[in-house]
Phi, psi and omega in degrees: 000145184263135180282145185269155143324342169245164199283150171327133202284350182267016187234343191289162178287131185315131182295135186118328207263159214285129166218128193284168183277002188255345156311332204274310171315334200273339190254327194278317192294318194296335175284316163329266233300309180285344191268275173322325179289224194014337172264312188243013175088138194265329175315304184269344159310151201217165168290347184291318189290312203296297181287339172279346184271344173290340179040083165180154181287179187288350178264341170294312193300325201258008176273354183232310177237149211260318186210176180301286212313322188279354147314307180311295203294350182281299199303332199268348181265344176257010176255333189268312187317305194304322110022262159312337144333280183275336152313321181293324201288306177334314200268009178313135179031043163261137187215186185077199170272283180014301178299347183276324175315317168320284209290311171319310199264027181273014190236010157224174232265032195294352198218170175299335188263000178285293188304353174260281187317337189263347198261353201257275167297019148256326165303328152297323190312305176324334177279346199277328182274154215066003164242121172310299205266327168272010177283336168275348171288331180301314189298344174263357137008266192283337173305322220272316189281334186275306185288321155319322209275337178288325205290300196289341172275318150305250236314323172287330190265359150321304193279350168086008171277347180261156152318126181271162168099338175290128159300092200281002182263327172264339178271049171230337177270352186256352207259283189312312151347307222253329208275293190315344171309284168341314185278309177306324199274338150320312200268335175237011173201073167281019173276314171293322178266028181293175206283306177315307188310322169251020168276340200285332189289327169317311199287321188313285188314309174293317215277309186297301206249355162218337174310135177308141190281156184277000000 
């Protein structure tokens, strides 16, 4: 896959809003920085590398960050924001269980820029264990993903569009599962996993375990 030159379209800034020259720079390293995960792997990324993909020295990368990791730990917090983002835009004027499809499919691979964000967090994922600090940032991820989705099941299951009686905590744990599934099986068999294949399954996943029996 060819990498783009731009940061995954779900992490860029909203057009319009006001960006300082030491943001741009700092968005010019962070995109370098997603470029190098994609080529060589976050184990092998280096600041040297962060600059040849920036066609610029090594002194440009450390005038904003200081060591890999706070690069690292920046780049993995402006891919889960972006993330959290497009949940809040999705569910703008949805209303019903509609909204859970929303929040699953702003957290999976339906487009090229989803599938580079998603191949950009997997690639973290493996780094996480034993680092402290991005294993919490993956956790506040699924913290983020867990707490929309009960919210949104409580309130349907208020309205009676859901099934009463559900462990709304767990089928919020099964829902992030089905998601995490999803991405992956996008990233290593994207043929199986097309984008359609996986709104059907999302839709599949509501009809079987929570919409009211007939």
């Amino acid at each position: 896959m060819a990498i783009s030159r731009e940061a995954p379209a779900r992490t860029r800034r909203k057009a319009g809003a006001a960006v300082s020259n030491n943001e741009r720079k700092r968005q010019e390293v962070l995109e370098a920085t997603w470029r190098a995960i994609l080529r060589v792997g976050v184990e092998n990324v280096t600041i040297r590398e962060i600059a040849g993909e920036l066609q610029a020295t090594t002194g440009a990368v450390v005038h904003y960050f200081r060591t890999k990791d706070e690069v690292l730990l920046y780049a993995l917090d402006h891919l889960i924001t972006g993330m959290v983002e497009e949940v809040t835009e999705c569910l703008e004027g949805v209303e019903g269980i509609a909204r859970l499809e929303c929040i699953l499919h702003a957290s999976l691979p339906l487009d090229e820029a989803g599938e580079t964000a998603w191949r950009i967090w997997l690639a973290f994922l493996r780094t996480c264990v034993g680092n402290e600090k991005l294993g919490a940032e993956h956790q506040r991820r699924y913290a983020f993903m867990r707490s929309a989705l009960v919210d949104e099941l409580t309130r349907l299951q208020a309205q009676k569009a859901i099934r009463a009686g559900l462990d709304l905590k767990l089928e919020a744990d099964a829902m992030v599962a089905l998601a995490d599934g999803l991405g992956v099986g996008r990233v290593i068999d994207p043929e199986r996993f097309d984008p359609e294949q996986q709104r059907m399954l999302v839709k599949r996943h509501i009809a079987a375990f929570l919409t009211p029996q007939a």
